[in-house]
Structures are given as structure tokens and as C-alpha cells.
N, C-alpha and C positions, 0 to 999 in steps of 0.2 A: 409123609403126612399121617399123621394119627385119626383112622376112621370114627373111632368112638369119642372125640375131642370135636371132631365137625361137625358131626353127628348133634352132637349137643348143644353147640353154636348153631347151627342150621333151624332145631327146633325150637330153642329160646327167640330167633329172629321173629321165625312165624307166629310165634304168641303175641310176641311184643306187636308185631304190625299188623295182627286181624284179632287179637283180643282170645284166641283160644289155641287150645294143645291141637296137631297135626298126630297121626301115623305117618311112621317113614313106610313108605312102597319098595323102594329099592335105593341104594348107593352104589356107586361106581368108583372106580378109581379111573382117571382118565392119565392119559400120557403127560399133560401139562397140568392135572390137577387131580379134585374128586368133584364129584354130581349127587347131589343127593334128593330125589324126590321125597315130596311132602304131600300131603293129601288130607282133609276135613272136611264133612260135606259135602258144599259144590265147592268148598276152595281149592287149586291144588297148583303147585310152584314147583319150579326148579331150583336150586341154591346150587350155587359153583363156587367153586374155593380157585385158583390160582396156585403152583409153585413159585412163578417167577413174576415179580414185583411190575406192577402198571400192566401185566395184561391186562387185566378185566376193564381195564378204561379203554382200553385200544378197543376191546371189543364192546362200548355201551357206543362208541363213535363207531363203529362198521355197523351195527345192526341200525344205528337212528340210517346211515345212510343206505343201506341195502333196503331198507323198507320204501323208501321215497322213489325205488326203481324197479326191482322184481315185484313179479306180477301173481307172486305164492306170499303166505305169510313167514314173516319174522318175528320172535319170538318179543314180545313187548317188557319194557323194563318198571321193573316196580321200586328196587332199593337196591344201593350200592353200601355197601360200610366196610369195616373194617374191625376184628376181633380177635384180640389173642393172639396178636401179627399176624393174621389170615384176611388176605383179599376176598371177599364177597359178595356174590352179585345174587338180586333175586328178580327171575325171571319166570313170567308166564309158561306155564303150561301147555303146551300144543299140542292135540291129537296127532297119530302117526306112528308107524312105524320107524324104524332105524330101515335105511334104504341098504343096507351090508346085509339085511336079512330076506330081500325079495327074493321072493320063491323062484327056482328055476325054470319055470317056462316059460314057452315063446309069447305069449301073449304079453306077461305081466312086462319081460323084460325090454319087447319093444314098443313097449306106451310107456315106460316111465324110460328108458332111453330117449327117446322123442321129444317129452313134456321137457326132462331137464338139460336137452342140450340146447333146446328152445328157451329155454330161459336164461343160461347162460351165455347165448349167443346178443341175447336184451341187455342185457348188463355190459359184455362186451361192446354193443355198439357205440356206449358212452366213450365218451372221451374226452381230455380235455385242449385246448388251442397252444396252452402253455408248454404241455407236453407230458412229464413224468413227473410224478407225485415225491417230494424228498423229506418235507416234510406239511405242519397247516401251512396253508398258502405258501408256501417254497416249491416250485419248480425245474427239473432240468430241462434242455430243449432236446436232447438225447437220449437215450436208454441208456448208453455205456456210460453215460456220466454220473445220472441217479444209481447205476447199480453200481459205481465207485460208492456212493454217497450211504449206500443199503449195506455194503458188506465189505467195506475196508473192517468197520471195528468186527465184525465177525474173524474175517482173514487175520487181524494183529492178535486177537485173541487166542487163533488156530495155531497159531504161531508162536506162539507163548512159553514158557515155560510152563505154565501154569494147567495148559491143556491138556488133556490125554492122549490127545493124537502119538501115532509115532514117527519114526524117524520118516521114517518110507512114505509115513501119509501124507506128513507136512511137506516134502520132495514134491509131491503129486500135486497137492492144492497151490504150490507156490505156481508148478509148471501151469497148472490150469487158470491162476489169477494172472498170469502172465498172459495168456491167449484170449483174454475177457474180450477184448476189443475185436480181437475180430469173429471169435464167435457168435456175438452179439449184435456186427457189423449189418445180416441179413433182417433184422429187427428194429435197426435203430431209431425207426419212427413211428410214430403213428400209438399214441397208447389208447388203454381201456383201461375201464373200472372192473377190479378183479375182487373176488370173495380171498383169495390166498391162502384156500386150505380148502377144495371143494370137492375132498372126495367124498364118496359116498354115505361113509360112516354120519357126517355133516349133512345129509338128507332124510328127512322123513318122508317115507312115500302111506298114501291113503292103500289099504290093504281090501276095499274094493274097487277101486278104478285103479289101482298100481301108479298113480298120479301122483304125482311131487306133493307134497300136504305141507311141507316147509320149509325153508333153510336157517340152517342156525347155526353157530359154532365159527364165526370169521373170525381171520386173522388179525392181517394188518390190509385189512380193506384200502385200496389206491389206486391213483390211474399208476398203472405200473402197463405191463402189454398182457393180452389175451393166453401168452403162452404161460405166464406163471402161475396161470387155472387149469391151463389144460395137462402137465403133466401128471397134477395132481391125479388126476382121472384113471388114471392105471393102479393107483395105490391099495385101492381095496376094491377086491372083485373084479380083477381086471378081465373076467370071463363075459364082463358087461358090452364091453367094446364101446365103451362111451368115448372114447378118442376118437376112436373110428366113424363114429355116428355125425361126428361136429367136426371132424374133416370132413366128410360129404357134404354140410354144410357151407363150410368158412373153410377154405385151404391157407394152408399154412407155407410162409415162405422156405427156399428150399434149405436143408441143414438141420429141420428142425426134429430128428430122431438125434441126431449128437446134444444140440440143445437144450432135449429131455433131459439127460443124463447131467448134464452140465448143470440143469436147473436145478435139478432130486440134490446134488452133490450138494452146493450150498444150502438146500431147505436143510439138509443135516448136517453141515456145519452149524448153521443157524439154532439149529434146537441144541445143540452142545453147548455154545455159548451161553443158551437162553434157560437151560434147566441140568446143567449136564452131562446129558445122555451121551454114550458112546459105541460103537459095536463096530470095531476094524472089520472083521471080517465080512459084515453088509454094506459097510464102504466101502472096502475093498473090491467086492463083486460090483457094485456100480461103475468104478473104475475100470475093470474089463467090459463092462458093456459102452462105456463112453468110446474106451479106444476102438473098439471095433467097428462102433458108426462113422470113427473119425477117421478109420482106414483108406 
């Protein structure tokens, strides 16, 4: 993505839609795109760009829905367009820190451990009678059937010529989409409404009460099960023990440290398909941690 090209698309938008020039604050480049804060006066915006085509709509439908149930703010949507083949979203401004940045003591980390595995655990209560989310209004009555429905085309992809993968990996993903069913088996009922990307990175915490200030950045928001949030949670910061927190809460049926592993495995095939990305060697180490739970 060319920073000085959004850059410039970013600031032309906020003209156009509040009538005046912005300062950039900062830009990022994120894993599935870039971010570029804006700021004028009291006005100030987020703009997100996309790599991979229809995110940004995936996510203006997870944030309308995450706001009508979490009990912290979500980041309110102002304009969507499209420029220059760039997806773009512009969204409100939220106070907060980045929650990958809480200070390491005891205090800070067990009030915002607390705050948001309490919130996560609200979200999770939802569910729907139907079952599993496959697509608008489509349904499985099982897990193992929506996550045929979720990750066949990632898997035929994986499989592909076309993929990076190697010899050895696609060996591994075949053996492991082979065993879907029954590793899944201990799960197969019962869903929740899941954010689908909840690590920490994806929180702001208030930097004087160390309290959750927001959630922003969902995936593919859906009743899918509680566990495709929770492994999330080890992803960044995992000195947090916010797994650990929300199993003292809500216990998890048994299997579910092989599960992790099984889960993390397609969230990265997933992103390969979806932008991509590749790195054998971090897959590969997943893969030793999967079999040794499954020993």
C-alpha cells in the first residue's frame, strides 16, 4: 500500500465531509491495511484503508452489531467510500490507549483483566436458537458443519497451486482438516456472539482507571462459539493471562488447549488466503505445539 497516496486520499475525504483541512497525527500501517489519524479542532477521525476487498463492510456490520450488546464504546461510523481502488472507512475517534501498551503492574493489569473478560463473557452469553452463523440469516445446527461452511474455500485455497504453502504444510492441514470433526466434536453446540479478533491490540484501555475505554477492529463478528475469541487472547501480551482470567470464569469443555492450536492454525490459513501472508516457520511451530496437546 503506498503511505503517501492514503495519506492524501484520507485528507481530501476530511475536507470534503467537514468543509476544512485536517493535520495527520499519526499513520500506521496495519497487518490487513493502514490507519491514518486526522485531527482539526475539536474534529478528529480515524480513516482505514483495507488490503483485501469487502473487509470494511464486514466490519461497518460487526461494529452496528457489537454496539447494540457490549457495555464499552464502539467506534461510531461516519462514511464508507471508495478511492483510487482503496476501501475506506471513516470512523470516530475514541479516547484510549492501545491496551498491548498497559503498563506492567499489578493493579493496572488486574482491573482491566477483569473489566474485559467481563465483557467478553456479555457478548459470549448471546447466542442464537438457530445455532451457527454461515452466513445473513443462514444457519448451521452444528459447529462442525458452519466450520465446513467457514473454511472449505480457505482449505481448497491452502491446497492450491496457487498457495505458498509447502509440501510438508499442506500434508499437515489436509491431516488436520481430516480430524475437523472430531476435534470440534467437544464444541459442537451451543454458540455465542464472538468479536473474531479480540486480542488486545483491538482494546483501548482508559489510562486512569486501566478500564476497557473501547473495542474496535472486528472481524467477522457471528454466533460462531466463545472459543474463536478466546484463543485470540494469548496473541499479544500473553503475560496478561487473560485466558486464564475467563476460564475462572466460564470453563471450557475438555480438549480445549489442542483446540487453541487447531483454531490459531486456520485463523492463519485464513489470513493467507485473505491478504497473503505467509511465515512456514510460525506455522510450523504451531504445529508442534498442536501435537503435543494432542499427545
Amino acid at each position: 500500500m503506498n503511505q503517501q497516496q492514503l495519506e492524501r486520499i484520507a485528507s481530501d475525504t476530511f475536507q470534503k465531509l467537514f468543509g476544512f483541512r485536517a493535520s495527520f497525527v499519526q499513520t500506521e500501517l496495519t497487518f490487513y491495511g493502514c490507519v491514518v489519524f486526522l485531527v482539526a479542532d475539536k474534529q478528529k477521525v480515524v480513516i482505514k484503508f483495507s488490503k483485501e476487498m469487502g473487509r470494511l463492510a464486514k466490519e461497518i456490520q460487526g461494529l452496528e452489531r457489537l454496539s447494540q450488546i457490549v457495555d464499552c464504546p464502539v467506534p461510531a461510523i461516519y462514511f464508507y467510500g471508495r478511492e483510487e481502488g482503496y476501501d475506506y472507512l471513516v470512523l470516530e475517534w475514541l479516547e484510549g490507549q492501545s491496551a498491548h501498551e498497559l503498563p506492567p503492574e499489578t493493579k493496572a493489569i488486574a482491573t482491566f483483566g477483569e473489566h474485559y473478560t467481563d465483557i467478553l463473557l456479555a457478548l459470549h452469553e448471546c447466542s442464537h436458537e438457530k445455532g451457527f452463523e454461515v452466513d445473513a440469516d443462514s444457519f448451521a445446527p452444528t459447529l462442525s458443519e458452519a466450520f465446513e461452511h467457514w473454511m472449505f474455500p480457505v482449505y481448497r485455497y491452502l491446497m492450491s497451486s496457487a498457495s505458498p504453502f509447502s509440501t510438508q504444510l499442506k500434508g499437515s492441514f489436509e491431516r488436520l482438516w481430516a480430524s475437523r470433526k472430531q476435534v470440534l466434536a467437544p464444541i459442537n453446540h451451543g454458540s455465542s456472539l464472538v468479536h473474531d479478533d479480540c486480542h488486545i491490540g483491538n482494546v483501548l484501555f482508559d489510562p486512569k482507571t486501566y478500564k476497557v475505554a473501547a473495542l474496535i477492529d472486528p472481524c467477522d463478528v457471528g454466533f460462531k462459539h466463545r472459543e474463536f475469541d478466546v484463543f485470540h487472547l494469548y496473541d499479544v501480551r500473553p503475560d496478561l493471562n487473560l485466558a486464564d482470567i475467563y476460564m475462572k470464569k466460564a470453563s471450557l469443555a475438555d480438549g480445549y488447549q489442542a483446540r487453541r492450536w487447531f483454531l490459531s492454525l486456520w485463523d492463519d490459513a485464513k489470513h493467507s488466503r485473505n491478504i497473503g501472508w505467509y511465515d512456514e516457520a510460525w506455522i510450523s511451530n504451531k504445529f508442534e505445539r498442536y501435537y503435543q496437546e494432542c499427545a
